[in-house]
C-alpha positions as CSV (number, residue, x, y, z in Angstrom):
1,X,13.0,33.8,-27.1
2,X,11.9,32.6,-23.8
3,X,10.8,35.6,-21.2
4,X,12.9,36.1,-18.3
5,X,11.5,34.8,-14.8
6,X,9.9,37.5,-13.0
7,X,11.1,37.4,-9.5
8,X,8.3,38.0,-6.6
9,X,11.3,38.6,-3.7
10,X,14.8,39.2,-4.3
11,X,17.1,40.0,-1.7
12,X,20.8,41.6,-2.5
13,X,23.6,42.1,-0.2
14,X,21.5,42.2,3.0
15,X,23.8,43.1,6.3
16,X,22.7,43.4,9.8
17,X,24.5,43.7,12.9
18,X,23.7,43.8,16.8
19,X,26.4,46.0,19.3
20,X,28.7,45.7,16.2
21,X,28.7,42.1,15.8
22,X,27.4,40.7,12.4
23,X,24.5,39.0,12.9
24,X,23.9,38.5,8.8
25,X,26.8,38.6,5.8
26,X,26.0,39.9,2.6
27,X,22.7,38.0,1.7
28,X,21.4,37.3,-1.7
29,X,18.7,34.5,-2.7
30,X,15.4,35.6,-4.5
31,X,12.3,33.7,-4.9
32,X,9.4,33.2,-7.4
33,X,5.6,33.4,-6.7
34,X,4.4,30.6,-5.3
35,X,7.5,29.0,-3.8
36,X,8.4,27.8,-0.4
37,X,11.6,28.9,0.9
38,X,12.5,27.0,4.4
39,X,15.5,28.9,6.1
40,X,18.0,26.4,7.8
41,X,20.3,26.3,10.5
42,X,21.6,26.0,13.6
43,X,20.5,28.6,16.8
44,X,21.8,31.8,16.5
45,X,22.8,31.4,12.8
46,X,20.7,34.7,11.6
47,X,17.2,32.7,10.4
48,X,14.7,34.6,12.7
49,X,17.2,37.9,12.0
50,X,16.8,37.7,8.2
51,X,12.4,36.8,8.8
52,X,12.2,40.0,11.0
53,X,14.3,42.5,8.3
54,X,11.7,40.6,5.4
55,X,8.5,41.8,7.7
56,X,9.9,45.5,8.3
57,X,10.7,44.6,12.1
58,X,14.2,45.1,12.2
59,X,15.9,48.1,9.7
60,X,18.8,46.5,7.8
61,X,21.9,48.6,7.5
62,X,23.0,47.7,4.6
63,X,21.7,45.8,1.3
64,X,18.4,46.0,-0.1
65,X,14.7,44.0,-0.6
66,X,13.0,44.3,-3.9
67,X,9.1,42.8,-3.5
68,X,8.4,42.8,-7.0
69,X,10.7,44.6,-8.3
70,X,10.0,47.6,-5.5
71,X,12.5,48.5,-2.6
72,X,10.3,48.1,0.6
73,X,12.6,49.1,3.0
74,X,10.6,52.0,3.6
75,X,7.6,50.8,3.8
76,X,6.7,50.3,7.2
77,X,5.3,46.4,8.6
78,X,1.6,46.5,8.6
79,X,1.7,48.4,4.4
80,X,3.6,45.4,3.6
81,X,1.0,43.0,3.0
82,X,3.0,39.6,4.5
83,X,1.3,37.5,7.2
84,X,3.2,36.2,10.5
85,X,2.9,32.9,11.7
86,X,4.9,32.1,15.2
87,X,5.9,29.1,17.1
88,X,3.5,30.5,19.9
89,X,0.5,31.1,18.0
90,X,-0.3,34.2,19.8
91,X,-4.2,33.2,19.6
92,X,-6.6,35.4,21.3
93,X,-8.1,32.8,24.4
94,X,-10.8,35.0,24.9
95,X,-12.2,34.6,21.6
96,X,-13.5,31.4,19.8
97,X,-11.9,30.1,16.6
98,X,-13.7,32.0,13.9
99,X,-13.1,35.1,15.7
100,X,-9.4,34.2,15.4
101,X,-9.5,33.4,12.1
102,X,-11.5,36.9,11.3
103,X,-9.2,38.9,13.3
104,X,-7.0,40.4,10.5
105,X,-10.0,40.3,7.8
106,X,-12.3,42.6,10.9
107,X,-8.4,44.9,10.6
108,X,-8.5,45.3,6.6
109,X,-12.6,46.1,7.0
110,X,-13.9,43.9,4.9
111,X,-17.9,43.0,5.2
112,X,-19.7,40.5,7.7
113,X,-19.9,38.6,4.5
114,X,-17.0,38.6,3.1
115,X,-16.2,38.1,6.7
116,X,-18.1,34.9,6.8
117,X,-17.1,33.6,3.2
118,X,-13.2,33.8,4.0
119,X,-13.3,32.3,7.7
120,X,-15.6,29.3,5.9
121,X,-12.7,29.1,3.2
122,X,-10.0,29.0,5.9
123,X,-11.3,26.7,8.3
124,X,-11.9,24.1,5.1
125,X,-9.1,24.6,4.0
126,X,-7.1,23.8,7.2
127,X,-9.4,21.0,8.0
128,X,-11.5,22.3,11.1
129,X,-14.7,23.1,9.1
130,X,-17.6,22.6,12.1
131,X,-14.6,24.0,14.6
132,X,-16.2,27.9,14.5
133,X,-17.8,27.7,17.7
134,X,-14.7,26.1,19.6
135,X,-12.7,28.0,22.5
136,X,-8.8,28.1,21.9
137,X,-8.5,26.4,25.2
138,X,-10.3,23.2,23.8
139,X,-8.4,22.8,21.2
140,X,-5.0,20.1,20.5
141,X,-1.7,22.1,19.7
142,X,-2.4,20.5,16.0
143,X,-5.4,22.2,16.1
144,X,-4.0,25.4,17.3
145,X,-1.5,25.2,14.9
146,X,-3.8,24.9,12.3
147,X,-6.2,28.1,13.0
148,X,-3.2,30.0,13.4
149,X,-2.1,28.7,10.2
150,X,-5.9,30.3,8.8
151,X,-5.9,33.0,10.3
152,X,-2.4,34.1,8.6
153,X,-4.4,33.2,5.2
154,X,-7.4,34.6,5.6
155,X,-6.3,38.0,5.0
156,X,-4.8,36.7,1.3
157,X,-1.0,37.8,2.5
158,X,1.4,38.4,-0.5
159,X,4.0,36.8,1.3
160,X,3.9,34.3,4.6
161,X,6.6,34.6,7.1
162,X,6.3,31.3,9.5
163,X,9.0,31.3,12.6
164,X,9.5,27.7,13.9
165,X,5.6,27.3,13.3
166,X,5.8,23.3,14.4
167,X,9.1,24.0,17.5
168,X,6.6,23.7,20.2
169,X,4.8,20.3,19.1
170,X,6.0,16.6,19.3
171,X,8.0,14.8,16.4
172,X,5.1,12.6,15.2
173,X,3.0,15.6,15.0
174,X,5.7,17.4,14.1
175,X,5.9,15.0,10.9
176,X,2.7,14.9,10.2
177,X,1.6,18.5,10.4
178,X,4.9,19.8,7.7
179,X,3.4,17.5,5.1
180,X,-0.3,19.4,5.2
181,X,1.5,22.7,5.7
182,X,3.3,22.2,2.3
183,X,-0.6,21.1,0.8
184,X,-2.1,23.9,2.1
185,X,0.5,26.7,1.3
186,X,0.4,25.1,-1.9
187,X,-3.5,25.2,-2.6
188,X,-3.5,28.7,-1.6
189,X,-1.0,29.4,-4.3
190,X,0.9,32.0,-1.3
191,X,4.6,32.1,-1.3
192,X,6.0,31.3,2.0
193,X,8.8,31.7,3.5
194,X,9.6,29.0,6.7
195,X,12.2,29.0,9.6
196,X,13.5,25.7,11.4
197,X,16.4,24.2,12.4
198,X,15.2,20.4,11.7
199,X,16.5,19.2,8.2
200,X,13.8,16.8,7.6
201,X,10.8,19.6,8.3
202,X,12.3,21.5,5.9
203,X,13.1,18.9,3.2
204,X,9.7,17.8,3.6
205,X,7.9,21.5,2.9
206,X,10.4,23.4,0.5
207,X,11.0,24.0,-3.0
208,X,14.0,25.9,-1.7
209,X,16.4,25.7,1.3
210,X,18.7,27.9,2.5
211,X,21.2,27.3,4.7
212,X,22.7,29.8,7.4
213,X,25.7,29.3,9.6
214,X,27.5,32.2,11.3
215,X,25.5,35.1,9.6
216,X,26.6,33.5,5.9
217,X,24.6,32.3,3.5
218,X,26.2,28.9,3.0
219,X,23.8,27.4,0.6
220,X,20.9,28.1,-1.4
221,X,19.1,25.6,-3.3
222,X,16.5,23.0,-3.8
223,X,16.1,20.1,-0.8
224,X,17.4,16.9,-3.0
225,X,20.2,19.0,-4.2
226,X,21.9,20.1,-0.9
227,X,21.6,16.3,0.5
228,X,23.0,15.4,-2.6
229,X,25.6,17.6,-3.4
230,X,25.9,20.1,0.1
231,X,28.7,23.0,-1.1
232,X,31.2,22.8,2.1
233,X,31.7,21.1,5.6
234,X,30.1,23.3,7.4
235,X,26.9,22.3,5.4
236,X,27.5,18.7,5.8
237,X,28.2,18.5,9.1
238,X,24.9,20.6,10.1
239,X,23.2,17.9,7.5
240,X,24.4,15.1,10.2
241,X,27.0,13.9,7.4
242,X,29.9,12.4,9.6
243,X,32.4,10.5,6.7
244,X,34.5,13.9,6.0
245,X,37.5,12.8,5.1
246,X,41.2,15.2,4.5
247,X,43.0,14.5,1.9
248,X,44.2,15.1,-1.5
249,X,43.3,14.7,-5.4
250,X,45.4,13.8,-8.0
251,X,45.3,14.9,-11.7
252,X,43.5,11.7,-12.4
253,X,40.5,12.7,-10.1
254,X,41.4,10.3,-7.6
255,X,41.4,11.2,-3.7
256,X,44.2,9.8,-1.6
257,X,43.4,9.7,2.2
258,X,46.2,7.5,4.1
259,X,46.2,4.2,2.4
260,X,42.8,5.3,0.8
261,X,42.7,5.6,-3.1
262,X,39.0,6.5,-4.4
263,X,37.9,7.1,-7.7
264,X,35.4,10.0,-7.7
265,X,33.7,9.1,-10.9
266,X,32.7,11.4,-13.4
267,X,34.4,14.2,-11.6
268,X,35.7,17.0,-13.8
269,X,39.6,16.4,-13.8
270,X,40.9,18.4,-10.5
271,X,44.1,18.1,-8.4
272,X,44.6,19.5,-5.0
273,X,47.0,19.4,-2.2
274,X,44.3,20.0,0.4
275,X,40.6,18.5,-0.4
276,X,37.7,16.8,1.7
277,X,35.8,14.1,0.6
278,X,32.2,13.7,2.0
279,X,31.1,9.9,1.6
280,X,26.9,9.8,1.8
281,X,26.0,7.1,4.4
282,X,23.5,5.2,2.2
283,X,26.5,4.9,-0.9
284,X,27.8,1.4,0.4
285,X,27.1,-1.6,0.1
286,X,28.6,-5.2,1.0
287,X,30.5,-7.0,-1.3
288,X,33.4,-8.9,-2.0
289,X,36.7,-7.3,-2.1
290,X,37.1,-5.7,-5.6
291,X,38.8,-7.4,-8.0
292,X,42.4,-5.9,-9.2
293,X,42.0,-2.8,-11.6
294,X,38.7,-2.3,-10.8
295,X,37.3,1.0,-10.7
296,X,35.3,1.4,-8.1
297,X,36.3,3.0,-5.2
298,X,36.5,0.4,-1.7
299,X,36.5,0.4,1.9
300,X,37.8,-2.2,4.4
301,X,37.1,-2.5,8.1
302,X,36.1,-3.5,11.1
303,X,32.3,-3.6,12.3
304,X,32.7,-1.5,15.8
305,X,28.7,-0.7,16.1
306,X,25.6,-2.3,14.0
307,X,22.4,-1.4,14.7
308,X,19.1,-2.5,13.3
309,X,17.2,0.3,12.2
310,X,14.2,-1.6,10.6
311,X,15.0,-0.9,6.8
312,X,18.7,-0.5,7.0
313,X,21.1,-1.5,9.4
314,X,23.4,1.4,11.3
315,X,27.0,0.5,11.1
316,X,30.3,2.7,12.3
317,X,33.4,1.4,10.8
318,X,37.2,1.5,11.5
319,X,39.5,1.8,8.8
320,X,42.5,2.8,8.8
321,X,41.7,4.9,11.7
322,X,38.8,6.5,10.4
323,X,35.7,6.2,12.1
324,X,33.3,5.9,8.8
325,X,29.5,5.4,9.4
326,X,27.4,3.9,6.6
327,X,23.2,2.7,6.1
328,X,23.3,-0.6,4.9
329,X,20.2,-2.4,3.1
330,X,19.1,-5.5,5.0
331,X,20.5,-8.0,1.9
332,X,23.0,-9.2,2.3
333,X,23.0,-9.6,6.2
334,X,25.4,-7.6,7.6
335,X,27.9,-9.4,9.6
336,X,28.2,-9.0,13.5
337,X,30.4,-6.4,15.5
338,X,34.1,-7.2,14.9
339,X,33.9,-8.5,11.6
340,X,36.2,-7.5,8.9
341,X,33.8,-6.5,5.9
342,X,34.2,-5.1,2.5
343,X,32.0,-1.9,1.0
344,X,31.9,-0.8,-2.6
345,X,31.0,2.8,-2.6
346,X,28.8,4.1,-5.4
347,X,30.9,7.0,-7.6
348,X,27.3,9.4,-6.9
349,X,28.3,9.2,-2.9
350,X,31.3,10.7,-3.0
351,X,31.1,14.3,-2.8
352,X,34.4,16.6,-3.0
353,X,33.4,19.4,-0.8
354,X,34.5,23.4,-1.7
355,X,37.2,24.5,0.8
């Protein structure tokens, strides 16, 4: 018989409130050593609410958080053993970046050589070995990032709590910098748990997302599996997905929108008065109008917009007075704006969203 997973942090029915508005609904996710959770959503949804109750900051007034398998919310912040990483930084200017990087390792007591051995470790690790010497004032916000980043190691956390760690840098940097946060937090082995509210940051760094809107966990799961498969409109629309559709769904699995009639595959057999349809942008492609009987679900309309995006073309369609946008690969060309043009939608696009 297989063991049962062990989890490292599992959180159950978590409630918080501010001058008796909710600010977080009944939450509940766990996590397993070693994964990255990156909490999603919009300003004000409850993400930097729900890192603050995780470090001990804020009390929660109802609920509970086990840290393996022990209730914590009695133990105060600085006995919990979790590192803090902020979009600020909060470096120390006055001190150069070993110092920085020694600061909580100096707080725990450890000796000059220990001392030594983990601020060597970090600053390899992060890729600023030779950077001991440098002032904080010399340094790229990259950089910065990146001995803030080892100094929130160096001390061997049990957990990592980063708050919109890359918010204050450009987008290329941006990019760049989630990709070698994922390595690192991965070579150190330290689970992690990560706040933003850009989809592809956290896509790019977690093993988990979880999506909150209004205080509500709407969706907890792995990256690919939210894009794919997202459990409600709220969810899609915060992913950018604008084809949302109202209809309904017969007993054959088919969704009828106005003169729509799409298939939606293999779809377990489901019939509703009052359903939406999310169509992924990328699921089209040009073809030929369908011939009679076939069971692949259509679209026909007008070009209003095209725009080249380098891999893909950008198009917004009108049919049948829906404005429907779609990614288009570069073969075959796609016909200029006004033409009439015909999309076969792939059955693993169409996504019948929860109510």
């Amino acid at each position: 018989m297989q063991a049962k997973t062990k989890h490292l942090l599992k959180v159950t029915q978590l409630c918080n409130s501010y001058e008796g508005s909710p600010l977080l609904q009944d939450i509940n996710f766990s996590l397993e050593s070693g994964e990255i959770l990156c909490l999603l959503g919009p300003s004000g949804s409850g993400k930097t609410t729900l890192l603050r109750l995780l470090a001990g900051l804020e009390n929660e007034e109802s609920g509970t958080i086990f840290f393996e398998d022990t209730d914590i919310s009695l133990i105060p912040p600085h006995k919990r053993n979790f590192g803090m990483m902020f979009q600020e930084y909060a470096l120390f200017p006055h001190k150069n970046v070993a110092q920085n990087v020694a600061f909580g390792l100096e707080m725990q007591q450890h000796t000059t050589g220990e001392i030594e051995r983990r601020v060597q470790k970090m600053l390899t690790l992060v890729g600023l070995k030779g950077f001991d010497d440098r002032k904080i004032d010399e340094l790229s916000g990259g950089e910065k990032q990146r001995v803030a980043l080892a100094r929130s190691l160096a001390p061997e956390p049990q957990l990592l709590l980063l708050d919109e760690p890359l918010g204050s840098l450009d987008k290329t940097l941006r990019d760049r910098l989630a990709l070698e946060i994922r390595t690192i937090l991965k070579s150190f082995q330290v689970t992690s748990i990560f706040v933003t509210h850009d989809q592809s940051e956290a896509f790019s760094v977690a093993d988990k997302v979880a999506i909150l809107h209004d205080g509500i966990l709407q969706q907890f799961d792995t990256p690919e599996n939210i894009y794919r498969y997202p459990t409600n409109s709220s969810v899609a629309s915060f992913l950018g997905f604008r084809n949302l559709l109202r209809g309904k769904v017969d007993s054959n699995s088919i969704f009828h929108c106005k003169s729509f009639r799409l298939h939606l595959g293999n779809t377990p057999s489901i019939s509703s008065t009052d359903a939406t349809l999310l169509i992924r942008p990328e699921g089209a492609t040009l073809k030929n109008p369908p011939s009679a009987g076939s069971n692949r679900s259509s679209i026909t309309g007008k070009i209003t917009k095209r725009q080249f995006q380098g891999s893909t073309y950008k198009i917004t369609l009108i049919s049948d007075g829906e404005n429907l946008v779609f990614e288009l690969p570069l073969d075959p060309p796609v016909p200029n704006t006004g033409c009439l043009i015909h999309l076969t939608l792939s059955p693993s696009s169409l996504v019948l969203l929860a109510r």
